[in-house]
Backbone bond lengths (Angstrom), bond angles and torsions (degrees), N, CA, C in turn:
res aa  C-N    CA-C-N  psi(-1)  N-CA   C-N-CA  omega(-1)  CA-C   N-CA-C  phi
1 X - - - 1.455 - - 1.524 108.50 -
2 X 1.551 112.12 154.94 1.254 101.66 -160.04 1.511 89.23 -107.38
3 X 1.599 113.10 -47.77 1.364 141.02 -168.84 0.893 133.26 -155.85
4 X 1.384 135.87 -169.88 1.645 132.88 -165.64 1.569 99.83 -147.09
5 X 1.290 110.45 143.63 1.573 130.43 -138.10 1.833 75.93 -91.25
6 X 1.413 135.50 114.60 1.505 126.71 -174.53 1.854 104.51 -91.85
7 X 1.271 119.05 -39.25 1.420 137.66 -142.85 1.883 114.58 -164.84
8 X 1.297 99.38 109.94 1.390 99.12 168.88 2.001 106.61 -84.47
9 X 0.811 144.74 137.63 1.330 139.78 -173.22 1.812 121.63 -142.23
10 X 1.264 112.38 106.25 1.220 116.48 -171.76 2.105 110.05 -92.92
11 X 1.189 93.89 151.25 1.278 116.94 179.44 1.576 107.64 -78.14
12 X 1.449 135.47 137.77 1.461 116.55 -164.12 1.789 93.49 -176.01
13 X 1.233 127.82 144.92 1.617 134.13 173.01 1.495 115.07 -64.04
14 X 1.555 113.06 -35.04 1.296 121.65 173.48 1.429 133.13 -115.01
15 X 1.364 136.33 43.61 1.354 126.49 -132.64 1.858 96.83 -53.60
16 X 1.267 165.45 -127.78 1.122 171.31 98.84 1.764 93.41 114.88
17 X 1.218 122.75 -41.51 1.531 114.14 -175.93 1.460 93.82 -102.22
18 X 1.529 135.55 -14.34 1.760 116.24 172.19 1.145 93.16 -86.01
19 X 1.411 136.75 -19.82 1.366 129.25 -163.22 1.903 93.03 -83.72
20 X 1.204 116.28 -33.20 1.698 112.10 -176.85 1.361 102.26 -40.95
21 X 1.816 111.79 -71.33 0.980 148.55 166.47 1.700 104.95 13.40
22 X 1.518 93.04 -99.38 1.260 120.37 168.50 1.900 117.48 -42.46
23 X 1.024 114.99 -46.88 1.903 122.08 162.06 1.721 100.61 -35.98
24 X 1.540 97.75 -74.07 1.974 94.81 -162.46 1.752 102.31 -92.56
25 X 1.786 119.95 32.07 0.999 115.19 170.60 1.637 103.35 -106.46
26 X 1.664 100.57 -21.07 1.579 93.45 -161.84 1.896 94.66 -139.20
27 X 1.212 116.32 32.27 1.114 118.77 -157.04 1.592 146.06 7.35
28 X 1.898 98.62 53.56 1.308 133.17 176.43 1.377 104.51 -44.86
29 X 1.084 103.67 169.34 1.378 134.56 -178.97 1.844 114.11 -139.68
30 X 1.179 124.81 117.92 1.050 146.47 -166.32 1.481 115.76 -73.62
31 X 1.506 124.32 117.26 1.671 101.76 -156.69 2.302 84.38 -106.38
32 X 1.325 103.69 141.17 1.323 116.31 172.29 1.552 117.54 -57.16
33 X 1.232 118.99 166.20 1.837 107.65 -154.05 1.579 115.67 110.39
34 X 1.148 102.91 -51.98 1.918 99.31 -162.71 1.352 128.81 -53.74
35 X 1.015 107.36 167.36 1.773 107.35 -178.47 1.176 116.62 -175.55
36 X 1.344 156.73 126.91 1.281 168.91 122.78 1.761 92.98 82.74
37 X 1.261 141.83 -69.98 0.958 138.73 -177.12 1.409 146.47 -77.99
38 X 1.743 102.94 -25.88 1.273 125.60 171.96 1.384 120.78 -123.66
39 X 1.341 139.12 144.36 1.365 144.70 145.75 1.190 130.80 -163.05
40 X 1.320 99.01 141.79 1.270 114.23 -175.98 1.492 122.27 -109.36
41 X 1.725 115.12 143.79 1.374 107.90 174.65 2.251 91.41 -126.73
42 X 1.189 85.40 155.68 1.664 93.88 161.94 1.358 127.39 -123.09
43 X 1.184 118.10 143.37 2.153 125.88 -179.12 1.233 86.37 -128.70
44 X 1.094 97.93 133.05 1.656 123.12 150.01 1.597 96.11 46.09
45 X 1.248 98.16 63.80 1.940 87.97 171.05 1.712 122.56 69.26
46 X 1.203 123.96 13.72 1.202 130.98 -148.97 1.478 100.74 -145.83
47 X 1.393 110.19 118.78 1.958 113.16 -179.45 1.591 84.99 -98.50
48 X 1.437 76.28 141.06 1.705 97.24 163.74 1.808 87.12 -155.60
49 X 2.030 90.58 122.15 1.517 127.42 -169.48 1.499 115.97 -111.00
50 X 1.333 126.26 103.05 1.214 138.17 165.99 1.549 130.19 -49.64
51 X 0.906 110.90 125.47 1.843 84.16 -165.60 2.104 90.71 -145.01
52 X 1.531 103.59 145.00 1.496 102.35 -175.90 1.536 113.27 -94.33
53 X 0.795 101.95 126.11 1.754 125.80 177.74 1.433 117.55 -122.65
54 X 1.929 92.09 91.44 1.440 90.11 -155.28 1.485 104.57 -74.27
55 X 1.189 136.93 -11.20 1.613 138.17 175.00 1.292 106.85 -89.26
56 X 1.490 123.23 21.65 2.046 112.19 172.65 1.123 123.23 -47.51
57 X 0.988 118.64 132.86 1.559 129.43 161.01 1.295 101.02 -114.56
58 X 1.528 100.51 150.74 1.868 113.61 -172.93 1.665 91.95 -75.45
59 X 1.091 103.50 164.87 1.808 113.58 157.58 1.247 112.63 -75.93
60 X 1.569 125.51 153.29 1.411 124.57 -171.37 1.833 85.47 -90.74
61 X 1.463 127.48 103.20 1.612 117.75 142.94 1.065 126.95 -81.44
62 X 1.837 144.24 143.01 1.426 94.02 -38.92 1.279 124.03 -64.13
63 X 1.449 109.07 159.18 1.693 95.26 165.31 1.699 108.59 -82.82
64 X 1.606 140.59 162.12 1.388 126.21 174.84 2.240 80.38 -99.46
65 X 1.213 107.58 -5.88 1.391 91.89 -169.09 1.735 131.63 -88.87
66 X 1.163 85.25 -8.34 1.588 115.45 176.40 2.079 115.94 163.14
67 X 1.644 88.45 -149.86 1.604 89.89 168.99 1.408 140.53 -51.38
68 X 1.136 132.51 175.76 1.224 130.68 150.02 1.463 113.54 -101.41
69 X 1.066 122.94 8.92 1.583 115.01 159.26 1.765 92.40 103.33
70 X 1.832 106.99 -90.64 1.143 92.22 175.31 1.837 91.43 -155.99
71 X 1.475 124.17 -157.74 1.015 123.43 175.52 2.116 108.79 169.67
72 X 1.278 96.96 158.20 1.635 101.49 -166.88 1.507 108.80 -105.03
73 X 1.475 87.60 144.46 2.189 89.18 -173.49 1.409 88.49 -115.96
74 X 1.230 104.68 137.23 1.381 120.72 177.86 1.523 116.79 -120.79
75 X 1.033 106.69 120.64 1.883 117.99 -160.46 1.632 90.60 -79.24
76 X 1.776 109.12 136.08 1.139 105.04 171.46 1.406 90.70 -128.70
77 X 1.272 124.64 172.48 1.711 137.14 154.83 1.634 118.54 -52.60
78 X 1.389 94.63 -71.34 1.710 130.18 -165.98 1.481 105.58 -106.13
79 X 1.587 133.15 85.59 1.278 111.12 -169.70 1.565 103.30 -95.87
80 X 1.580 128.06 25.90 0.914 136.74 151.76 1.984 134.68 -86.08
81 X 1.556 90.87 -4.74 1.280 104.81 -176.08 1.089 95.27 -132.58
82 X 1.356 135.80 -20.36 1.715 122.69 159.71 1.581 117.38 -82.32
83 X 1.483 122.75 -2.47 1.489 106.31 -168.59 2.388 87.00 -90.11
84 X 1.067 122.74 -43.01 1.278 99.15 179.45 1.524 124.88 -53.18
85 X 1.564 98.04 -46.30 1.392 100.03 164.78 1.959 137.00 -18.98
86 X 1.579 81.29 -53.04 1.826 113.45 -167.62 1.570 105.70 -81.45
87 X 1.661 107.49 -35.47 1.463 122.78 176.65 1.475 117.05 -62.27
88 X 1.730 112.98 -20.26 1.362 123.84 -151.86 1.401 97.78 -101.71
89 X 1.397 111.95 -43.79 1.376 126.53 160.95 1.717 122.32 -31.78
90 X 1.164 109.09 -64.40 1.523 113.15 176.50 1.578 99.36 146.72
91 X 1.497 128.70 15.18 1.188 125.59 164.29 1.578 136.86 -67.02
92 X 0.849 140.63 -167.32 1.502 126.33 160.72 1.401 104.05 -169.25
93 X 1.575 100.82 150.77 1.190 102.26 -172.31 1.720 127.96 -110.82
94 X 1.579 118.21 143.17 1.223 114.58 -137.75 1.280 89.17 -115.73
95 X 1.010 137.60 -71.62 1.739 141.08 169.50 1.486 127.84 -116.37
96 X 1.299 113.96 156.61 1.481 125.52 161.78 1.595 121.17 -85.16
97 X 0.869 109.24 134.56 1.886 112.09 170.25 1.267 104.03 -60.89
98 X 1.273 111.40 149.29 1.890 113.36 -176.29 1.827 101.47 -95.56
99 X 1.376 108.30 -16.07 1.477 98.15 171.64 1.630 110.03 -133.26
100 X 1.780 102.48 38.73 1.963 114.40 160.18 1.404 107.61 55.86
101 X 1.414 123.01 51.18 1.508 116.88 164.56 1.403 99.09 -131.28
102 X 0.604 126.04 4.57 1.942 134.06 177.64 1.522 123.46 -159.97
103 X 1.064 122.69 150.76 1.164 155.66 -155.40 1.722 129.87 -142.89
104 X 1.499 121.82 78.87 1.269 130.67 -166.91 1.321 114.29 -66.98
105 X 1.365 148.35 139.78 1.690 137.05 -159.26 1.579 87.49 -175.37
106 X 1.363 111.90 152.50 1.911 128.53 -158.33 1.931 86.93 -118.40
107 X 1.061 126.17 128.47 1.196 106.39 133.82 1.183 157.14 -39.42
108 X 0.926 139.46 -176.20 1.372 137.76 -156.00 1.994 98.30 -98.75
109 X 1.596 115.10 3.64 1.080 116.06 139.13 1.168 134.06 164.44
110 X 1.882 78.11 67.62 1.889 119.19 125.76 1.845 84.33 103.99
111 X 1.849 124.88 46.32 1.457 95.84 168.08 1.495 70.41 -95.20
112 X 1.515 105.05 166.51 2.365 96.51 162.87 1.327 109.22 -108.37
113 X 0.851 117.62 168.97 1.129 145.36 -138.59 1.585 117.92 -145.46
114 X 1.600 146.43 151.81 1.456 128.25 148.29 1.532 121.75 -127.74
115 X 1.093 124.39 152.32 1.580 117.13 166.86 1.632 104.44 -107.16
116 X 1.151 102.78 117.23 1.591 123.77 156.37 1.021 136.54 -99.40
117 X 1.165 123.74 147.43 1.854 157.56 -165.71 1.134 117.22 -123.45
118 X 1.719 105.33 133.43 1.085 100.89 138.64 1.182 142.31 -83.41
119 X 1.615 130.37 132.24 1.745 121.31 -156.62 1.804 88.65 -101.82
């Protein structure tokens, strides 16, 4: 082993309002420290770090040109009672699964994201 994975960290115009986002998307917890450029919240043992990039551009989902780089699946129960939830938030939704176990949706600006089920 070389190392240990500390912080997943997304690029974003506002970190403090994508960082909300992510709090009442995954019911994070907000770690003290932050300020204009950085923040971080943690779930379940897991940093996820906000960081400002004042020239962001969203990712093209899909792209027709290749990947999307990468993106987070988020296990729900009920993905019929979590997709308004996520909608209310400032998400949007990008595709349906062709066989209903996932659910593709952009943040509030545009990394994507999925909510998964078990069917």
């Amino acid at each position: 082993m070389v190392g240990q994975l500390r912080s997943v960290v997304l690029d974003c115009p506002n970190p403090s309002e994508l960082a909300s986002f992510y709090e009442e998307l995954l019911g994070a917890e907000r770690l003290p420290g932050d300020d204009d450029t950085w923040v971080v919240i943690v779930t379940g043992g897991t940093r996820i770090a906000f960081q400002l990039a004042p020239e962001y551009q969203p990712p093209t989902f899909p792209d027709p040109r290749g990947s999307q780089q990468f993106h987070l699946d988020v296990l729900v129960e009920d993905v019929e009672e979590a997709e308004p939830k996520v909608l209310e938030l400032g998400a949007k939704l990008v595709s349906k699964d062709n066989d209903d176990t996932f659910r593709v949706y952009t943040d509030p600006v545009g990394h994507p994201f999925c909510l998964m089920w078990l069917s």
